[in-house]
C-alpha positions, 0 to 999 in steps of 0.5 A, a space after each residue: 063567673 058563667 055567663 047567665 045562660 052557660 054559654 060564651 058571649 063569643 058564641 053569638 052571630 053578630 054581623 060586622 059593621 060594613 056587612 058580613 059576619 064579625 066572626 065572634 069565634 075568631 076572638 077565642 083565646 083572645 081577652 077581648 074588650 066589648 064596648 058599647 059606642 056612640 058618635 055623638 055623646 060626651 063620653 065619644 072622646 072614649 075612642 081615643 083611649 079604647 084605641 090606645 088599649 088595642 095599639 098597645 097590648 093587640 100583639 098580646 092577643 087582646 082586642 077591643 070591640 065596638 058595638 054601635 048603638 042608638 038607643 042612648 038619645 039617639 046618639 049613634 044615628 049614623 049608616 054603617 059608612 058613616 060610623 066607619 068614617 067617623 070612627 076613622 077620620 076622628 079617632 083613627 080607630 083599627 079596632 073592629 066594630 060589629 053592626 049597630 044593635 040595640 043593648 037593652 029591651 025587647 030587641 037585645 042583641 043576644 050578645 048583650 043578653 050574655 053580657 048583662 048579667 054580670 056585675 061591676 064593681 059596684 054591683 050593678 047588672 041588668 041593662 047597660 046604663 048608657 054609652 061606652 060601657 065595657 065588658 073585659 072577656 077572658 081568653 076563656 071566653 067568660 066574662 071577667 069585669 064590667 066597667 062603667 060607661 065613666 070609667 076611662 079605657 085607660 083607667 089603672 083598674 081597666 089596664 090592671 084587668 086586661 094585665 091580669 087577664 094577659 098575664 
């Protein structure tokens, strides 16, 4: 599938989330896991999980990537140092994460303008439905799955997708 402008996700300025540039470019040929995440909601435990994958099959050219947001009941509320300890402390997270963004509305992060337009399994596109909803990106730089903010990192369909995409 095309992303909805013709163009890779991979392709957007994005900054990290202690300051810089989350250099995007440097994931190409990588099957990248994009996710968005909160500190402070239900499905945070998530984190456990998405830091499996990437422990896991990382050495395979696969990463995940954390994208903060708050605009699901203010629940990411947090400074760029505070996400980065929670997310340390708690979770133990390697993976990197990109600054906070917003994913749906007037102010989408271009990235997520890219992302929205493909559907999961169940057909839905357009916004992001809340928290920890994931995007699989192939090594071509495409968009390949979307998966539902319930649906756990470690899900059979989720590892049978980055597999599929790592084979």
């Amino acid at each position: 599938m095309t992303t909805t402008n013709g163009s890779s996700p991979l392709d957007v300025e994005i900054g990290a989330l202690q300051g810089g540039s989350a250099g995007l470019s440097q994931y190409t040929g990588k099957v990248v896991l994009v996710v968005n995440v909160a500190s402070k909601c239900g499905l945070t435990p998530q984190y456990s999980g998405l830091e499996k994958l990437q422990e896991h099959y990382a050495e395979r050219g696969f990463t995940v990537l954390g994208v903060p947001c708050n605009q699901f009941l203010g629940q990411e509320p947090g400074s760029a140092e505070e996400i980065a300890e929670f997310c340390s402390a708690t979770y133990g997270v390697t993976f990197p994460m990109t600054e906070k963004v917003e994913v749906n509305g007037e102010h989408r992060h271009p990235l997520y303008d890219r992302l929205t337009g493909f559907a999961d399994a169940e057909g839905h596109s357009g916004d992001i439905r809340w928290n920890f909803e994931k995007f699989l990106i192939g090594r071509d730089g495409e968009v390949v799955a979307r998966f539902s903010p319930q649906t756990e990192p470690e899900s059979p369909e989720v590892v049978a997708a980055i597999e599929a995409q790592l084979a």
